[in-house]
C-alpha positions in Angstrom: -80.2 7.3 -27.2 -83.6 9.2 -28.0 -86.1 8.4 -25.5 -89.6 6.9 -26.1 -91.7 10.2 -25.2 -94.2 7.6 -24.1 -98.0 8.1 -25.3 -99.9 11.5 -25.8 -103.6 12.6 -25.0 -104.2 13.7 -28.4 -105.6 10.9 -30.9 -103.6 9.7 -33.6 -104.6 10.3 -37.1 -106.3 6.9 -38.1 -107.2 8.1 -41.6 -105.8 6.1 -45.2 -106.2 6.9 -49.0 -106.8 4.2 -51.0 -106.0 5.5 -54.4 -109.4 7.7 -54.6 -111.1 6.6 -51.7 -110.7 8.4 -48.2 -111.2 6.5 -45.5 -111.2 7.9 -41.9 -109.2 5.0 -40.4 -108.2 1.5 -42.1 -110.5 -1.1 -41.0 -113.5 -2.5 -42.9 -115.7 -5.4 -43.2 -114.6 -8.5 -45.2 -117.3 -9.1 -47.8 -119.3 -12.6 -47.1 -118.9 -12.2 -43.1 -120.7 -9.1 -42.7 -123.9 -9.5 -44.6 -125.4 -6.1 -45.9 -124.4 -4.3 -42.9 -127.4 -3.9 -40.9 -127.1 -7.4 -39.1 -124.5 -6.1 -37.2 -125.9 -2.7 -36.3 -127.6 -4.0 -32.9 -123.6 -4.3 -31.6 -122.0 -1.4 -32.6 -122.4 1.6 -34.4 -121.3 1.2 -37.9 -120.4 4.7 -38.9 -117.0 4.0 -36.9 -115.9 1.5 -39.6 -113.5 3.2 -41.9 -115.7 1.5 -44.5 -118.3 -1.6 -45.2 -118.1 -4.2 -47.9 -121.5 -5.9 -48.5 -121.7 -9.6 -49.5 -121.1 -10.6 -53.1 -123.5 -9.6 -55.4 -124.9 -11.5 -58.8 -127.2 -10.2 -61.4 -129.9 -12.3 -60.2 -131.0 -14.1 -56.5 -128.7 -17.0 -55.4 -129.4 -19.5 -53.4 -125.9 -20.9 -52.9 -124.8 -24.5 -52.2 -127.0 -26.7 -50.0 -126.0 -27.7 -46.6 -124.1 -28.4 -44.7 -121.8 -25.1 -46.0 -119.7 -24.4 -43.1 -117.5 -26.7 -40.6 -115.0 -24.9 -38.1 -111.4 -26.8 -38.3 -107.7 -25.7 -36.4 -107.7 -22.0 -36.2 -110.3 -21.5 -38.7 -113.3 -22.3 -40.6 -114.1 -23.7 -43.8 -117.0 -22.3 -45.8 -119.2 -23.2 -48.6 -121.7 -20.9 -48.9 -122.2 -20.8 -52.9 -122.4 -16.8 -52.5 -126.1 -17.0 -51.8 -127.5 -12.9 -52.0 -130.4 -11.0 -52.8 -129.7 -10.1 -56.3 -128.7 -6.7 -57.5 -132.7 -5.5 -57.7 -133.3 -6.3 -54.2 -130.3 -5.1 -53.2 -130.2 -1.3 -54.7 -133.8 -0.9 -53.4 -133.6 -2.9 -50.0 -130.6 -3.0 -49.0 -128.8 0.2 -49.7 -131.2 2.9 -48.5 -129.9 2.0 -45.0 -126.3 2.0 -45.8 -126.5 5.0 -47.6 -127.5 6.7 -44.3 -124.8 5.8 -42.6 -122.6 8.2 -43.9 -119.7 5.4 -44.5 -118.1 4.3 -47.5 -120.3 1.4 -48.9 -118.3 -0.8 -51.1 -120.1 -3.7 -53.3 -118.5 -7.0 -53.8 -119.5 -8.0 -57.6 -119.3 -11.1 -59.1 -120.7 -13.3 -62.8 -120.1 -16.2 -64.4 -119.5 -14.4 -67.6 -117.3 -11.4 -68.1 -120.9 -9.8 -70.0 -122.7 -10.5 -65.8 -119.7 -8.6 -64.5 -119.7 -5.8 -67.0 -123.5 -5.2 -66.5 -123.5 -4.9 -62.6 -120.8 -2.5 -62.9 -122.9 -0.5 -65.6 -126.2 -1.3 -62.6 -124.2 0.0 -60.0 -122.9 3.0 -61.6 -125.1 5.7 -60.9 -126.6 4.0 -57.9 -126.2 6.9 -54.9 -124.8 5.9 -52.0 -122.1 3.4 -53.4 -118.4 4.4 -52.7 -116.4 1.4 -54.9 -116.8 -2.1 -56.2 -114.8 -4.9 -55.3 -114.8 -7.4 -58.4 -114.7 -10.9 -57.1 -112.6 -12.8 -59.4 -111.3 -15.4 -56.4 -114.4 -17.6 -54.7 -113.3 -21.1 -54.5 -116.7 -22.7 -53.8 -118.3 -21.9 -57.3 -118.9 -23.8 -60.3 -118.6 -21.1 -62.9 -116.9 -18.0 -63.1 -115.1 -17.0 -59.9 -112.0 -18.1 -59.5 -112.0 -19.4 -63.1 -111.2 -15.9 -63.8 -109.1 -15.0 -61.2 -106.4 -17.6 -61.4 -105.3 -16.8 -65.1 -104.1 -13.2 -65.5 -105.4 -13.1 -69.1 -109.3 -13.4 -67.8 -108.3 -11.3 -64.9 -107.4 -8.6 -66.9 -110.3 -9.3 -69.4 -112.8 -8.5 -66.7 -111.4 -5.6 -65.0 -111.4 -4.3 -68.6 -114.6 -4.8 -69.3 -115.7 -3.8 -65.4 -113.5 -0.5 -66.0 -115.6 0.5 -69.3 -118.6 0.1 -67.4 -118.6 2.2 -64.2 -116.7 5.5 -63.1 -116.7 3.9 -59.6 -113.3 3.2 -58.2 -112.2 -0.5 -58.7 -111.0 -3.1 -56.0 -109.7 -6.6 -57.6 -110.0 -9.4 -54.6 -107.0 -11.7 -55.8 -107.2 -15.9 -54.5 -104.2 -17.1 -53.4 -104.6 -20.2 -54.8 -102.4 -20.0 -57.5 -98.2 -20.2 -58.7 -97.9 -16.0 -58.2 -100.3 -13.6 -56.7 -97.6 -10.8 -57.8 -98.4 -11.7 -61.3 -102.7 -11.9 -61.4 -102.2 -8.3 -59.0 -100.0 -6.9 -62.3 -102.5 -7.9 -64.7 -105.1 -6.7 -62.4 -103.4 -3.5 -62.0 -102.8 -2.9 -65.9 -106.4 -3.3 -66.8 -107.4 -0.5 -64.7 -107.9 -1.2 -61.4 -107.0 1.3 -58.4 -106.8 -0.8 -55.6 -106.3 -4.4 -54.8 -107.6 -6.5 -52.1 -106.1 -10.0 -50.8 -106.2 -13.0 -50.1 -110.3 -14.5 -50.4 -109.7 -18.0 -49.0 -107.5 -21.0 -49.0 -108.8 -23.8 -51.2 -109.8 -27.0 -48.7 -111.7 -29.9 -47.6 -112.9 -31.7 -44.3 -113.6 -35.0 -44.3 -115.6 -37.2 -41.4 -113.5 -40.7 -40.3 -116.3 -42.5 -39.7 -119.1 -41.5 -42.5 -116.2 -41.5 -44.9 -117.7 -38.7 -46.4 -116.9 -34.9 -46.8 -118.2 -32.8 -44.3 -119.3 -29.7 -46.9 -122.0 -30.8 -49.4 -119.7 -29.0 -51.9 -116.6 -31.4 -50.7 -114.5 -28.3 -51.8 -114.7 -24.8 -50.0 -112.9 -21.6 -48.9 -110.4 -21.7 -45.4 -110.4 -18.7 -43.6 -109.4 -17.6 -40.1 -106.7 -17.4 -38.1 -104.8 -20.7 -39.8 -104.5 -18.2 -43.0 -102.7 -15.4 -42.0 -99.0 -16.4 -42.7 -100.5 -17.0 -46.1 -102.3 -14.0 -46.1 -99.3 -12.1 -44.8 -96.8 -13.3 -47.5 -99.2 -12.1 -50.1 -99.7 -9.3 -49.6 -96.3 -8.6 -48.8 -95.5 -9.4 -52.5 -98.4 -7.9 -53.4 -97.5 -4.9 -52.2 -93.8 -5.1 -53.6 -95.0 -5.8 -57.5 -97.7 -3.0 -58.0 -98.1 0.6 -57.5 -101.8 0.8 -56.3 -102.8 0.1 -52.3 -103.2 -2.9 -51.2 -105.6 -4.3 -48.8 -104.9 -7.0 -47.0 -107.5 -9.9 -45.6 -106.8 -13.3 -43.7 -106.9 -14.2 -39.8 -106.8 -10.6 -38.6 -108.6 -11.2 -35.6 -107.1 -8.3 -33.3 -105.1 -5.0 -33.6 -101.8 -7.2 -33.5 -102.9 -8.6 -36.5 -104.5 -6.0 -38.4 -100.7 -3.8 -37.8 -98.7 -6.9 -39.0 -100.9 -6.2 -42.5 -100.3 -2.4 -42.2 -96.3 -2.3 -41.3 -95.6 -5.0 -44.3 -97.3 -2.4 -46.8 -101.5 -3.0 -46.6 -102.6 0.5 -46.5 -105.6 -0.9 -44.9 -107.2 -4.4 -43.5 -110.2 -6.1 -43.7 -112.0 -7.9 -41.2 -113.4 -11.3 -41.7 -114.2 -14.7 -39.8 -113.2 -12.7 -36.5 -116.8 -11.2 -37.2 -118.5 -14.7 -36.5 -117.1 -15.3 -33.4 -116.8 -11.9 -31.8 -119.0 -9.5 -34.0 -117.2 -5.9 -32.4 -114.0 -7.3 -33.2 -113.7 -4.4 -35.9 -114.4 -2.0 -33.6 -111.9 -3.6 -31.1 -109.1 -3.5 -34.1 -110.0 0.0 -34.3 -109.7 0.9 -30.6 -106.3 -1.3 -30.5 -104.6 0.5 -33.2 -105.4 3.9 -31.7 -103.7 2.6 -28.3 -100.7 1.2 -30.1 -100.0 3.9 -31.9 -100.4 6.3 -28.5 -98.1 3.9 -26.7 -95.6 4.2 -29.9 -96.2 8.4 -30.0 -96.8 7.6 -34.0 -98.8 10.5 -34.7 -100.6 9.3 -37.8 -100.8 5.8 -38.8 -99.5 6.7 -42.6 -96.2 7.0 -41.2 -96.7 3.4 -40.1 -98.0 1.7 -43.2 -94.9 -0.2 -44.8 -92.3 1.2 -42.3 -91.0 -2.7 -42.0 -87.6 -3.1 -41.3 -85.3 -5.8 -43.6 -82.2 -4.0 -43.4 -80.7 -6.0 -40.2 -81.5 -9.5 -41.3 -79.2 -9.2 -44.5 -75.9 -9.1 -42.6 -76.9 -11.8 -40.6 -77.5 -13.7 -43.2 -74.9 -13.5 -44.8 -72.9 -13.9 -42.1 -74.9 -17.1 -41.4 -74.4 -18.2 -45.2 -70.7 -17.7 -45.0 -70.6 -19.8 -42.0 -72.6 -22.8 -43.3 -70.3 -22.9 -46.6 -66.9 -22.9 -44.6 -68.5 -25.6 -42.4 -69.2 -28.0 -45.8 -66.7 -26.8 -47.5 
């Protein structure tokens, strides 16, 4: 049998293509955990991120939904926020100027409540220096309008990456909600109209409730789950995801350390983004980061490409077969 050579001084080779973006190793923000970048920059330095996603953008200023907008539950949180931001104004001339700096991909989570709102901040953002991709939000489940509207009916999915394609050269990421029958099918249509990347899941449609008030505990009654309690979810997604289309996938939900992060990347994610882990341990990017680089040392993988979607099925067929056969000569 070939022995484990056991790990190596030199580093791996963290770095992933994502249709046309390079990346120099797979982890990023999650958009709506990380604000516009610079509220994290006092714990780590940011230009080790493989790349940043900003908060979700709208035409205008949002306030989002009144409080209270977030309530922690098991293994998670659930969040209402309303996608309060800055507005796109604000946001090219505030904002920006110090990601731009940074030298790292800067990717811009866009979202309307009209296909026209999502067209014209692609057409905004276009020529806007500094800005690597977009990532069209079509999947928030704490909005009233537009949103998840779109992204739960493969029709308007592919309606607004049309009409987000026609409006920018910029590449395209479609964040898919897995909140509806098959992901597989919205990540087809999504994929058809001209996307080059997909990103999944946004969050689990839920509600808290209080015993004793007998009332919700989100002003919006409805919001988004995230954390930890998602990742299965998250996990089977993409894993179909990843099966049904030809672009990279990203995947998103309850990676909270490298463990969890490489579970995304050996089912097929060709790179991860990091979420609600942010709130509670805001270097837990960094840590994924560190962790993969150890695993794959301890693994002698030189390059984490050969890695990505290197899952293993083959062996459970037999057995289950095998199992089937058994169960039917039992009932038989």
């Amino acid at each position: 049998m070939e022995q484990n050579p056991g790990p190596t001084d030199a580093s791996p080779d963290l770095a992933v293509q994502l249709g046309p973006l390079s990346l120099k190793n797979p982890v990023m923000s999650a958009s709506g955990t990380f604000g516009y970048g610079e509220e994290f920059s006092n714990f780590f330095d940011l230009r080790r991120l493989g790349a940043i996603v900003v908060k979700g953008i709208s035409l205008k200023p949002r306030a989002g939904n009144p409080p209270p907008r977030l309530v922690e539950t098991s293994a998670g949180m659930i969040n209402a926020i309303g996608l309060e931001n800055v507005g796109a104004e604000s946001f090219l001339a505030v904002k920006l100027p110090f990601l731009r700096d940074l030298g790292v991909p800067v990717i811009v989570n866009i979202f309307g409540e009209t296909i026209e709102e999502y067209a014209e901040l692609a057409a905004r953002f276009d020529g806007a220096a500094g800005i690597a991709a977009l990532e069209i939000n079509v999947s928030c489940p704490n909005v009233k309008a537009g949103g998840m509207v779109f992204g739960t009916d493969p029709a308007m999915t592919s309606r607004v990456v049309e009409a987000v394609r026609g409006a920018t050269r910029l590449p395209l990421i479609t964040k898919l909600t897995p909140n509806v029958t098959s992901i597989s099918q919205i990540a087809k249509a999504a994929q058809d109209a001209g996307t080059d990347i997909i990103s999944c899941i946004n969050t689990v449609a839920a509600i808290s409730v209080d015993i004793f008030s007998r009332r919700p505990r989100l002003a919006n009654v409805l919001g988004g789950l995230s954390g930890p309690a998602v990742k299965p979810i998250a996990l089977r997604c993409v894993y179909e995801v990843t099966r049904s289309v030809r672009c990279p996938v990203i995947g998103i939900g309850g990676i909270a350390n490298a463990a969890d992060a490489l579970e995304f990347l050996l089912i097929g994610a060709s790179a991860v983004q990091v979420g609600t882990a942010n709130f509670i341990n805001p270097v837990a990017a960094v840590e994924i980061i560190e962790g993969i680089e150890r695993f794959l040392k301890v693994e002698a993988i030189t390059g984490i490409k050969s890695y990505i979607g290197s899952l293993d099925t083959s062996c459970l067929f037999p057995f289950a077969e095998d199992l089937c056969a058994a169960i039917a000569s039992e009932i038989s």
